[in-house]
C-alpha positions as CSV (number, residue, x, y, z in Angstrom):
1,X,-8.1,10.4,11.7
2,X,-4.2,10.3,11.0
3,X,-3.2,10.1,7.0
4,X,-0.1,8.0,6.3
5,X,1.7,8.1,2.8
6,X,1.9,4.9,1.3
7,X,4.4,4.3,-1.2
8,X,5.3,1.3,-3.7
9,X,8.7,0.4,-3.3
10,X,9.0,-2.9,-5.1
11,X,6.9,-4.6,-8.0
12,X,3.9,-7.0,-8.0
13,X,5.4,-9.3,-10.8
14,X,5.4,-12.9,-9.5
15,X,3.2,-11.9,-6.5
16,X,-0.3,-13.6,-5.1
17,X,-3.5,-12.0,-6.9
18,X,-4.3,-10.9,-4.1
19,X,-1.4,-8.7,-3.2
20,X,-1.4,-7.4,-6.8
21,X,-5.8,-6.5,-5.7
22,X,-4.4,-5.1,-2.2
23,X,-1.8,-2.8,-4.1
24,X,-4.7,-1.5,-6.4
25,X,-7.3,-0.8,-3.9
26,X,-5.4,1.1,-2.0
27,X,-4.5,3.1,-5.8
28,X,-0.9,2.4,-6.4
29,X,-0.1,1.4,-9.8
30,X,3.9,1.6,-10.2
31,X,7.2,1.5,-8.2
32,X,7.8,5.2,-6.4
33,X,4.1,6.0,-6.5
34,X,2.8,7.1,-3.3
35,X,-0.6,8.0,-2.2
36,X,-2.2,9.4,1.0
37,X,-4.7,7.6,3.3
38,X,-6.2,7.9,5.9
39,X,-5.1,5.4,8.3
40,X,-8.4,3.5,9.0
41,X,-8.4,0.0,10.8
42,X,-9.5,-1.4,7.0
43,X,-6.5,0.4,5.5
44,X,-3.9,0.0,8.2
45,X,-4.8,-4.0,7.8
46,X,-4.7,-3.8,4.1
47,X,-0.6,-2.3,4.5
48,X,0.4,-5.3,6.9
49,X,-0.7,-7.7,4.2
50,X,1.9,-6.0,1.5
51,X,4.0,-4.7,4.4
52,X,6.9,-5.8,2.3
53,X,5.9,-3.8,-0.4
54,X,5.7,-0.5,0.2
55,X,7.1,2.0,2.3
56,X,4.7,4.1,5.1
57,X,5.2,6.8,6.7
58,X,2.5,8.6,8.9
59,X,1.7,12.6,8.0
């Protein structure tokens, strides 16, 4: 599968619990931290919930 890099682009203060769980799962912890993925159905569905998050770009 493709990988996409997934990076944090504003903070989880005042956000659900579960965006704040989304953000973790997928292993970012602070603002400019990025992490590759591969882009899964599970993971790609898991970026649309926090789409206004982070930044993706596909690798």
């Amino acid at each position: 599968m493709a990988k996409i890099k997934v990076t944090q682009i504003k903070s989880v203060i005042d956000r659900s619990e579960r965006q704040k769980r989304t953000m973790q799962a997928l292993g970012l912890r602070r603002i400019n931290h990025s992490v590759e993925v591969e882009a899964t159905p599970s993971i790609i569905g898991m970026v649309r919930k926090i789409n206004h998050l982070v930044a993706v770009e596909s690798i």
